[in-house]
N, CA, C, O and CB atoms as a CASP TS submission, in Angstrom:
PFRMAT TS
TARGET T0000
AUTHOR 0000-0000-0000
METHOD Language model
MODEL 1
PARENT N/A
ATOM      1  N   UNK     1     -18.273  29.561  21.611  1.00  0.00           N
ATOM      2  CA  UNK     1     -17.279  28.738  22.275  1.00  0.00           C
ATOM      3  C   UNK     1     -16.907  27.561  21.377  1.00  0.00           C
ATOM      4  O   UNK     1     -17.733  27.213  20.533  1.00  0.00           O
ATOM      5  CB  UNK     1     -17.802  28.243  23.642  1.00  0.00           C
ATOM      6  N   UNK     2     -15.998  27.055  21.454  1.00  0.00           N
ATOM      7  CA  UNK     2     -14.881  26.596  20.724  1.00  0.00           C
ATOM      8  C   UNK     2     -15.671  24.764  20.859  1.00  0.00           C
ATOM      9  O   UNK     2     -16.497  24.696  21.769  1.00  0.00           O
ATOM     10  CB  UNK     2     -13.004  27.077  21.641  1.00  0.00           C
ATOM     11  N   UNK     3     -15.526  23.854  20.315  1.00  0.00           N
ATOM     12  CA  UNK     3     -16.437  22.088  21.114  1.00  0.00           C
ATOM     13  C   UNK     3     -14.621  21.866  21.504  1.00  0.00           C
ATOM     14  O   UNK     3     -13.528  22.188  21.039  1.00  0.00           O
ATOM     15  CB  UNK     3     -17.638  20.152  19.371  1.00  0.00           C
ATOM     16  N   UNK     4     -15.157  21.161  22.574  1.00  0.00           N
ATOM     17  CA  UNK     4     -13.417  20.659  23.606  1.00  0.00           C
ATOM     18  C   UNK     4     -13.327  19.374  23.169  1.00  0.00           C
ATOM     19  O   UNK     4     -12.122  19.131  23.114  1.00  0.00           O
ATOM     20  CB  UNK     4     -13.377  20.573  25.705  1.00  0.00           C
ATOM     21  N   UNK     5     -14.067  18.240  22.765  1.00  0.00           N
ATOM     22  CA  UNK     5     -13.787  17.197  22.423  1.00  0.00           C
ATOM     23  C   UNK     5     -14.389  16.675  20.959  1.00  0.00           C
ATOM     24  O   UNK     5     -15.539  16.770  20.530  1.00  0.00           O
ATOM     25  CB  UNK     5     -14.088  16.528  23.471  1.00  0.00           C
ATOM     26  N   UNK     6     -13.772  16.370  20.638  1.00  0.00           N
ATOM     27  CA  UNK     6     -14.793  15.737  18.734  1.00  0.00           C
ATOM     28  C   UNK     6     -15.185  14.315  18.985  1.00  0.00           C
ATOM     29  O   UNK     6     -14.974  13.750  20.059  1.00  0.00           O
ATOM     30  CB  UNK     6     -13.490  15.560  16.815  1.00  0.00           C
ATOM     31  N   UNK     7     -15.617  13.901  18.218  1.00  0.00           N
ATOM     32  CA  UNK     7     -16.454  12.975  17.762  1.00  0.00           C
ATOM     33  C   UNK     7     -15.156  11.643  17.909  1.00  0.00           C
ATOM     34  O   UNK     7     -15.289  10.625  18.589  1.00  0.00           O
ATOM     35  CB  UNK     7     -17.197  13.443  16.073  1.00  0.00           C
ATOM     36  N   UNK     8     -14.138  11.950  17.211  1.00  0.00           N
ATOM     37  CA  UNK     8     -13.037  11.306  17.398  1.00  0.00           C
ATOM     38  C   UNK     8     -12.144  10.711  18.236  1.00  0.00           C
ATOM     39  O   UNK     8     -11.456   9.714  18.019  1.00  0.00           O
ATOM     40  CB  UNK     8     -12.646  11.702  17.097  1.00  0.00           C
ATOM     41  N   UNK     9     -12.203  11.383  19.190  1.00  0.00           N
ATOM     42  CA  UNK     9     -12.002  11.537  21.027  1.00  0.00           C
ATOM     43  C   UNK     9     -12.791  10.932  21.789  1.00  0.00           C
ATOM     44  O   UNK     9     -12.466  10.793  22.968  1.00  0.00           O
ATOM     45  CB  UNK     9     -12.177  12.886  21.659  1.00  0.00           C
ATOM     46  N   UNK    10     -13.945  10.453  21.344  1.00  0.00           N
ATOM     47  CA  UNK    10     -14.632   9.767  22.304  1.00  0.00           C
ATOM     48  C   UNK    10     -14.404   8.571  22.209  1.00  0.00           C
ATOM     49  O   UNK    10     -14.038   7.898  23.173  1.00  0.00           O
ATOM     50  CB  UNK    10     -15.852   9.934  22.331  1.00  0.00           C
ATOM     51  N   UNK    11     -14.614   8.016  20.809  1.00  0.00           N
ATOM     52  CA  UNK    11     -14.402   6.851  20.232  1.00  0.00           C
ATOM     53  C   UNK    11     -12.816   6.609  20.463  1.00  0.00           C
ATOM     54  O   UNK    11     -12.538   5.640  19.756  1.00  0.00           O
ATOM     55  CB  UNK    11     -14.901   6.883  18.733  1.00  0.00           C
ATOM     56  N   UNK    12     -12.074   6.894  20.891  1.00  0.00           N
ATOM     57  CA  UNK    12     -10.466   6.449  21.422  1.00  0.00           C
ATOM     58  C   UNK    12     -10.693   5.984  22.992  1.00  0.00           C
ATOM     59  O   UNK    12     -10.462   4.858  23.431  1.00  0.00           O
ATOM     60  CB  UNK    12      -9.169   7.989  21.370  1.00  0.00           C
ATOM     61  N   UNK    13     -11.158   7.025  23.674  1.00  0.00           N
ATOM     62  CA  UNK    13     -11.616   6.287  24.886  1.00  0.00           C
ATOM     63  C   UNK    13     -12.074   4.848  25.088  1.00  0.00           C
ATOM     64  O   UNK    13     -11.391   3.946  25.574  1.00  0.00           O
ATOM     65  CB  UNK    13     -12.557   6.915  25.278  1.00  0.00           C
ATOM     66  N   UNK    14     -13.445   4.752  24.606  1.00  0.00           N
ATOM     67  CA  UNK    14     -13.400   3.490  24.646  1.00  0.00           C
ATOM     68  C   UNK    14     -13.286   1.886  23.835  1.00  0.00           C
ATOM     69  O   UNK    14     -13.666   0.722  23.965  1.00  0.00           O
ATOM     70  CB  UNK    14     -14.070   3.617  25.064  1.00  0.00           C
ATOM     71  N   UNK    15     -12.525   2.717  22.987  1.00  0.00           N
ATOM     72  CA  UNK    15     -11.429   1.622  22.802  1.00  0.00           C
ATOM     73  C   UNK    15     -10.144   1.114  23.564  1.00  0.00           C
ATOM     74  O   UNK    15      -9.672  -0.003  23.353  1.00  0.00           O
ATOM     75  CB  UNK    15     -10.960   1.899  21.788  1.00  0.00           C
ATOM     76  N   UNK    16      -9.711   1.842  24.294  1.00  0.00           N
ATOM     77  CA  UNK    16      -8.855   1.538  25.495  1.00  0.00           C
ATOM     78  C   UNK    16      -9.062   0.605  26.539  1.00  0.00           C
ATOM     79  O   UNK    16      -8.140   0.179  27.234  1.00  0.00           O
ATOM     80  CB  UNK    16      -8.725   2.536  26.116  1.00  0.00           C
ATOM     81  N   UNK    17     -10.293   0.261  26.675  1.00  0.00           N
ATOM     82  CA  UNK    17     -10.912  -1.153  27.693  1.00  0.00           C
ATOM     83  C   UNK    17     -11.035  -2.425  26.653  1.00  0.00           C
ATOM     84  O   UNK    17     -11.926  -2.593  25.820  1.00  0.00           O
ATOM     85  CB  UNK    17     -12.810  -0.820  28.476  1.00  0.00           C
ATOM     86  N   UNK    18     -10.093  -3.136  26.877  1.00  0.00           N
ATOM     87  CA  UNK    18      -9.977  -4.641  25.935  1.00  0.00           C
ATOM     88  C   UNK    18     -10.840  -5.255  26.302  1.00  0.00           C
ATOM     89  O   UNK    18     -11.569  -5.740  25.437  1.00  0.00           O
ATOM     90  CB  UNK    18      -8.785  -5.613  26.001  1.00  0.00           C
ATOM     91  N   UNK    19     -11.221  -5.569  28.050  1.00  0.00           N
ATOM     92  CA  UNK    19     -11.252  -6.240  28.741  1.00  0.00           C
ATOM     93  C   UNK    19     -13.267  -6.390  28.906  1.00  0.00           C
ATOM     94  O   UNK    19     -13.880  -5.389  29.279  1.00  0.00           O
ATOM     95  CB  UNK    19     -10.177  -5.731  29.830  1.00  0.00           C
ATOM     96  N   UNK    20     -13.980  -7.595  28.609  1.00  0.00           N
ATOM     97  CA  UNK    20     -15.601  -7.743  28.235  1.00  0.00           C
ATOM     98  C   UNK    20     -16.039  -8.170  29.464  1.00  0.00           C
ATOM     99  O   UNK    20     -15.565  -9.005  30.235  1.00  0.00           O
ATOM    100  CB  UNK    20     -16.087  -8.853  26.992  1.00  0.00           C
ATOM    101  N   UNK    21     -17.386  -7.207  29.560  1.00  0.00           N
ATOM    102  CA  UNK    21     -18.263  -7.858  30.475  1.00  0.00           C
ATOM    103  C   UNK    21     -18.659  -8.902  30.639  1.00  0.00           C
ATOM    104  O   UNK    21     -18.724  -9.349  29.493  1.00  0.00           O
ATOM    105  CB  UNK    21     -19.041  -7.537  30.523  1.00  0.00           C
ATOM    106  N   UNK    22     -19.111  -9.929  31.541  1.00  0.00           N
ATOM    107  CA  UNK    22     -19.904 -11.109  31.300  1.00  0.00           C
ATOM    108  C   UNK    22     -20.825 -11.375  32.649  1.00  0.00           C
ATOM    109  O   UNK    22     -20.473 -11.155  33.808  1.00  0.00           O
ATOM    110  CB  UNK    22     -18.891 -12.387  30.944  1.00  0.00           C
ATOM    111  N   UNK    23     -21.713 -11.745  32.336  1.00  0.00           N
ATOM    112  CA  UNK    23     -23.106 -12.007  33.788  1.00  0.00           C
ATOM    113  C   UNK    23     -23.187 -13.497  34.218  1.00  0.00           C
ATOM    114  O   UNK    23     -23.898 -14.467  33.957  1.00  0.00           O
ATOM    115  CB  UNK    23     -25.049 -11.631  33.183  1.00  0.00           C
ATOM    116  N   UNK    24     -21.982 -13.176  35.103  1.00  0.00           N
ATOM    117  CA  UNK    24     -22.009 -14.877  35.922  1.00  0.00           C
ATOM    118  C   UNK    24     -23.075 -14.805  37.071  1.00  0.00           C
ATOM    119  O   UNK    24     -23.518 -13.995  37.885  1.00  0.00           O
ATOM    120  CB  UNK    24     -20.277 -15.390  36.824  1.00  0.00           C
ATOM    121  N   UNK    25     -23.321 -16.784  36.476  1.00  0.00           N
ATOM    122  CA  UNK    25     -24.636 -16.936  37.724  1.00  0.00           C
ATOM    123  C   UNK    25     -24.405 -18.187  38.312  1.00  0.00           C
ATOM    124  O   UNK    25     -24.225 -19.252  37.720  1.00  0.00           O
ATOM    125  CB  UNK    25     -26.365 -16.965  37.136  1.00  0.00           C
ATOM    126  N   UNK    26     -24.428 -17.933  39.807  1.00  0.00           N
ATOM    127  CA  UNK    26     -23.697 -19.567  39.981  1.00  0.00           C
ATOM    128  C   UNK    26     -25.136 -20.109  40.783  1.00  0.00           C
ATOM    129  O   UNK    26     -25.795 -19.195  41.281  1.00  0.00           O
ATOM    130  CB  UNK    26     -21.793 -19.714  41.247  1.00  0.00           C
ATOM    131  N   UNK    27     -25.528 -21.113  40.906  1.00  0.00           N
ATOM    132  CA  UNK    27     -26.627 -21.293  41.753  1.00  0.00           C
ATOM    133  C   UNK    27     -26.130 -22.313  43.075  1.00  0.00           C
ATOM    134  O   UNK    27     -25.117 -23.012  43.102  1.00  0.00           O
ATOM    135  CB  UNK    27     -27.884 -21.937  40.814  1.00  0.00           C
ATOM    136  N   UNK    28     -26.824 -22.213  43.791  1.00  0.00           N
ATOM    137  CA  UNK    28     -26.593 -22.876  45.246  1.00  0.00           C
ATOM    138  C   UNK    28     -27.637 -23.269  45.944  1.00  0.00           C
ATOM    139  O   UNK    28     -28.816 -23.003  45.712  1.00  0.00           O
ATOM    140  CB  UNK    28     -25.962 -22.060  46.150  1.00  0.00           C
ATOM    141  N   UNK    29     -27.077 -24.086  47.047  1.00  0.00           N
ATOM    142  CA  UNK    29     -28.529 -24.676  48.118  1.00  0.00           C
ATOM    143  C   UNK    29     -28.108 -23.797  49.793  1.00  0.00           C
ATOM    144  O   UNK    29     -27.132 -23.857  50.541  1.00  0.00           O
ATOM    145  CB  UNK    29     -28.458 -27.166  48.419  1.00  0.00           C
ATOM    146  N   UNK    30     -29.642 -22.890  49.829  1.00  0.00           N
ATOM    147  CA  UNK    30     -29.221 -22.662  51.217  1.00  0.00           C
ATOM    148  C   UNK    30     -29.823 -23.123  52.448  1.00  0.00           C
ATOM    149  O   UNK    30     -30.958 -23.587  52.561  1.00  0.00           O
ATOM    150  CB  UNK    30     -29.194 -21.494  51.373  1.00  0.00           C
ATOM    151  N   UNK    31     -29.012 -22.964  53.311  1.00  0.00           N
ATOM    152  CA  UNK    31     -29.653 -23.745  54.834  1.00  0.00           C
ATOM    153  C   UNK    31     -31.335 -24.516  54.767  1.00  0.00           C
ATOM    154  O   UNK    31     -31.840 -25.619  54.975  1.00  0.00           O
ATOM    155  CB  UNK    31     -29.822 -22.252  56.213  1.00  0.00           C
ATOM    156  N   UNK    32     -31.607 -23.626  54.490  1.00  0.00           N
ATOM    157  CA  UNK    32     -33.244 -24.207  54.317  1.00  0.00           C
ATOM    158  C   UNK    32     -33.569 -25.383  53.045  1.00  0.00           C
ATOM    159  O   UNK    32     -34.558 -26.105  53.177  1.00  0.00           O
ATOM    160  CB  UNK    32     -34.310 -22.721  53.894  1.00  0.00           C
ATOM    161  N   UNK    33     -32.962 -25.479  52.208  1.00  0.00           N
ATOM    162  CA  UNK    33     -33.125 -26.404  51.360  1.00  0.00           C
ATOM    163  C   UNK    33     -33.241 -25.867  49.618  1.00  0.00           C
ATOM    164  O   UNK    33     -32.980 -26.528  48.612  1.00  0.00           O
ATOM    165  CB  UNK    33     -34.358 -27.113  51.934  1.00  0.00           C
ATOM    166  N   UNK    34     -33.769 -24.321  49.733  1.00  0.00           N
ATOM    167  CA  UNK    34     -34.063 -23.901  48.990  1.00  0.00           C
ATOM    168  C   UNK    34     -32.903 -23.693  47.710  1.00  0.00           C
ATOM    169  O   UNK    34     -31.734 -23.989  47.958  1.00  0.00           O
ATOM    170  CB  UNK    34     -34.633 -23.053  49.580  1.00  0.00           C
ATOM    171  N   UNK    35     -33.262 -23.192  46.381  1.00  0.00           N
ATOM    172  CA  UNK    35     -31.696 -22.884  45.878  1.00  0.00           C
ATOM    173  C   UNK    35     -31.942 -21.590  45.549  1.00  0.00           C
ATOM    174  O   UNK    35     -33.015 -21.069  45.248  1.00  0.00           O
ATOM    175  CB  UNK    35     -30.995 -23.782  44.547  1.00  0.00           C
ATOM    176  N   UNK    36     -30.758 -21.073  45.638  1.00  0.00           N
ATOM    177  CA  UNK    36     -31.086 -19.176  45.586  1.00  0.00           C
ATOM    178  C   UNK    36     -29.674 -19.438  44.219  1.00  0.00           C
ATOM    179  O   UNK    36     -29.088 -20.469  43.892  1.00  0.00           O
ATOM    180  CB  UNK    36     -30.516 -17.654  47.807  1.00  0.00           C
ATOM    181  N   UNK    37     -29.535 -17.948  43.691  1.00  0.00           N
ATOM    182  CA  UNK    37     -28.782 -17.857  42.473  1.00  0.00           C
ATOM    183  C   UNK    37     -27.886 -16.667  42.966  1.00  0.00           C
ATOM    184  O   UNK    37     -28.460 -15.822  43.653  1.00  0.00           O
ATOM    185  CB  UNK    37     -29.710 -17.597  41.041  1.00  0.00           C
ATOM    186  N   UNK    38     -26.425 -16.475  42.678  1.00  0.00           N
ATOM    187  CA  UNK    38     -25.670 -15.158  42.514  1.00  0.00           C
ATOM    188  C   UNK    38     -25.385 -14.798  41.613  1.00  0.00           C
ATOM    189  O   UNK    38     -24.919 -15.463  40.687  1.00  0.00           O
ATOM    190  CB  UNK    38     -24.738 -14.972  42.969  1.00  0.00           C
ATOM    191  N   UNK    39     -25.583 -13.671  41.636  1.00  0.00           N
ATOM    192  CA  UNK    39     -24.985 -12.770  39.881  1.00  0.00           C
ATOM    193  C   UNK    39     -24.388 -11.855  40.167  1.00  0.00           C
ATOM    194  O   UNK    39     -24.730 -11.127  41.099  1.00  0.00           O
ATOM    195  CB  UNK    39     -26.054 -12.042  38.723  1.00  0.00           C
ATOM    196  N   UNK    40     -23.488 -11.679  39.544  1.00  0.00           N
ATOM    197  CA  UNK    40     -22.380 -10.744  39.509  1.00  0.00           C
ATOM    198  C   UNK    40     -22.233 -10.593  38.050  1.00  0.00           C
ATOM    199  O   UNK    40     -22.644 -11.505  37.334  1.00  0.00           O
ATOM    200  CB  UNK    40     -21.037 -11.233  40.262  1.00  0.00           C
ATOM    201  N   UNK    41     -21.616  -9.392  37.453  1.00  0.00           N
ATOM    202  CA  UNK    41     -20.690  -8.707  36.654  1.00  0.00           C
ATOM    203  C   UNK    41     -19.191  -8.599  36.399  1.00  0.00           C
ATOM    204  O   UNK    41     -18.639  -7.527  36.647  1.00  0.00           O
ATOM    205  CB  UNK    41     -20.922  -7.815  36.879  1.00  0.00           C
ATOM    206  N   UNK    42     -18.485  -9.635  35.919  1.00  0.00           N
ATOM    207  CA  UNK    42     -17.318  -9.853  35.891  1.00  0.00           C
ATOM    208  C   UNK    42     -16.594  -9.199  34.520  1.00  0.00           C
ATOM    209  O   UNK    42     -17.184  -9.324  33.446  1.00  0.00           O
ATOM    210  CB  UNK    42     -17.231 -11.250  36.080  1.00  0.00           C
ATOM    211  N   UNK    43     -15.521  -8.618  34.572  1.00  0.00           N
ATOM    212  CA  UNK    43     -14.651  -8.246  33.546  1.00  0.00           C
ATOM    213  C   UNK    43     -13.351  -9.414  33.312  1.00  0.00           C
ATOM    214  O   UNK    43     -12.595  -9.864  34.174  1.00  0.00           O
ATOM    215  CB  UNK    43     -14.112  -6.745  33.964  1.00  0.00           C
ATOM    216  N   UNK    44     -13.385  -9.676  32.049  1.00  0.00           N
ATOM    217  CA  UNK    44     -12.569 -10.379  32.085  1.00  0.00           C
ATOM    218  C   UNK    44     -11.861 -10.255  30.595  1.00  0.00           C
ATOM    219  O   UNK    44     -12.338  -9.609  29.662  1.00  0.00           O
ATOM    220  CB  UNK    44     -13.097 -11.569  32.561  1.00  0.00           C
ATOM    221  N   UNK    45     -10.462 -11.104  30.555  1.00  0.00           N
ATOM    222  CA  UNK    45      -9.784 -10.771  29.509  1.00  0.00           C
ATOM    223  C   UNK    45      -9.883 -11.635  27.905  1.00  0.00           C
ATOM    224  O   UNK    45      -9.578 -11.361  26.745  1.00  0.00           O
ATOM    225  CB  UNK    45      -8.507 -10.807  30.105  1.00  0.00           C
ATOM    226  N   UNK    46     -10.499 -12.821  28.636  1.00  0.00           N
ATOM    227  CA  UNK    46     -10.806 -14.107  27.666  1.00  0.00           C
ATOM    228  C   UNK    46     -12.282 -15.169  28.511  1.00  0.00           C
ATOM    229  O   UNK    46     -12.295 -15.114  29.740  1.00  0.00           O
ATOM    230  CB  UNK    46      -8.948 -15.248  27.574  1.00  0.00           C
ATOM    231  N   UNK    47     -12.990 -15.723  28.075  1.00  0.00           N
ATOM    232  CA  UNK    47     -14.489 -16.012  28.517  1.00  0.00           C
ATOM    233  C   UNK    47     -14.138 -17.369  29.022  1.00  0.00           C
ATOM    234  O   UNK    47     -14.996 -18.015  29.624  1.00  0.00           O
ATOM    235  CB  UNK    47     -15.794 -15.975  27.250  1.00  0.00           C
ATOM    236  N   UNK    48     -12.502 -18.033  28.752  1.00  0.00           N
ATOM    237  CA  UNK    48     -12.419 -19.276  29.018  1.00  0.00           C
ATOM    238  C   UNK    48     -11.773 -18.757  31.090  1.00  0.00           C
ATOM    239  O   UNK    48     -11.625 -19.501  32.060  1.00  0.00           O
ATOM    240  CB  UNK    48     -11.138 -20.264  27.556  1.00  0.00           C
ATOM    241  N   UNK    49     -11.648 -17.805  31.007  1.00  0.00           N
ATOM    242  CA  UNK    49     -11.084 -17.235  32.152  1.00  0.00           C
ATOM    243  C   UNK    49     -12.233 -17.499  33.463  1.00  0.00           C
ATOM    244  O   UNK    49     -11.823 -17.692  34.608  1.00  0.00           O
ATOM    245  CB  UNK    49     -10.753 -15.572  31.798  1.00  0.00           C
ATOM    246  N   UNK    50     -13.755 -17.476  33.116  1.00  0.00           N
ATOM    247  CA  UNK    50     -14.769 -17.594  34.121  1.00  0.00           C
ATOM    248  C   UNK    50     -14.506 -18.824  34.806  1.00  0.00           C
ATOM    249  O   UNK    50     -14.828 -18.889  35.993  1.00  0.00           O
ATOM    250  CB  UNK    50     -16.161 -17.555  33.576  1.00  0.00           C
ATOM    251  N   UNK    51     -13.786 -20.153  34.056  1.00  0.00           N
ATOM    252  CA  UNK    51     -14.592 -21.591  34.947  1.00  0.00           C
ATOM    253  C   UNK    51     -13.471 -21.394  36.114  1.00  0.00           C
ATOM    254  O   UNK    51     -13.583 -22.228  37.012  1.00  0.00           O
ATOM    255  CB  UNK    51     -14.575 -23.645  33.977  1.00  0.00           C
ATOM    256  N   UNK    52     -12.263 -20.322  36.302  1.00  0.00           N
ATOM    257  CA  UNK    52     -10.871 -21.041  36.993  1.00  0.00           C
ATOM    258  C   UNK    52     -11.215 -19.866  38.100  1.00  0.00           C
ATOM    259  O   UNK    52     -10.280 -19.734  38.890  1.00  0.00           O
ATOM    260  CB  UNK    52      -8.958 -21.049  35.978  1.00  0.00           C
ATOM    261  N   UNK    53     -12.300 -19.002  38.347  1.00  0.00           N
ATOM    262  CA  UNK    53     -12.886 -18.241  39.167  1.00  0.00           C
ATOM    263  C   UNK    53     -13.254 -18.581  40.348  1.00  0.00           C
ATOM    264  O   UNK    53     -13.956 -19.589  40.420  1.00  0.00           O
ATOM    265  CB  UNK    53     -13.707 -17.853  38.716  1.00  0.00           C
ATOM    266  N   UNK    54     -13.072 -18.207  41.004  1.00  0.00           N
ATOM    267  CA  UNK    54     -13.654 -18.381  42.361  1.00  0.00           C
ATOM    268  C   UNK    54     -15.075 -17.555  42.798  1.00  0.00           C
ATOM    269  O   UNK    54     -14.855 -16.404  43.174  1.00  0.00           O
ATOM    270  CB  UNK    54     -12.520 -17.951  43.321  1.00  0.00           C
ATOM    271  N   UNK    55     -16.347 -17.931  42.803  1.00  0.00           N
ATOM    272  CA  UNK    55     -17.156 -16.838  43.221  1.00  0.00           C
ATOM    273  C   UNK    55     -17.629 -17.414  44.114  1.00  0.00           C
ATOM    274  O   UNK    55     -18.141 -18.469  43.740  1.00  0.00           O
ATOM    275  CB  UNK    55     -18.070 -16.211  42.403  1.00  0.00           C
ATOM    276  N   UNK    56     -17.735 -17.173  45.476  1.00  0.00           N
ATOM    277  CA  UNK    56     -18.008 -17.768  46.838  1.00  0.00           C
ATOM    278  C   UNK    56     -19.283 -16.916  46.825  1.00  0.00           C
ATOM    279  O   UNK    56     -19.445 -16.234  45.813  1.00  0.00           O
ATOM    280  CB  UNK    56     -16.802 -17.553  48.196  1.00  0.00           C
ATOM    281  N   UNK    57     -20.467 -16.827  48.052  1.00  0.00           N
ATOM    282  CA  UNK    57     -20.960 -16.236  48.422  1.00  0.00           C
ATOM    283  C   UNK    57     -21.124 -15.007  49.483  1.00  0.00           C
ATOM    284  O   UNK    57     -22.213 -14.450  49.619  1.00  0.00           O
ATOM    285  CB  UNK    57     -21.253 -16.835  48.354  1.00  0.00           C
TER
END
């Protein structure tokens, strides 16, 4: 059988996503006093793009 994709073909794929991961962590105080942390996985297009974010809980 014949290979359906080369070596070449893969590497085009993902080059097609411009757009970089980044591991935002915002920390907070909850009811109890304590501070707990959120993390999320954000894609974004430029890293100056995180501070104008909104990440609520």
């Amino acid at each position: 059988m014949a290979k359906q994709q080369t070596f070449g073909d893969k590497g085009k794929k993902k080059a097609a996503d411009s757009k970089i991961s980044v591991k935002v962590i915002k920390a907070f105080r909850s009811e109890k006093g304590t501070i707990k942390y959120l993390e999320r996985f954000v894609k974004v297009d430029d890293v100056g793009q995180i501070e104008k974010m909104d990440l609520s809980r």
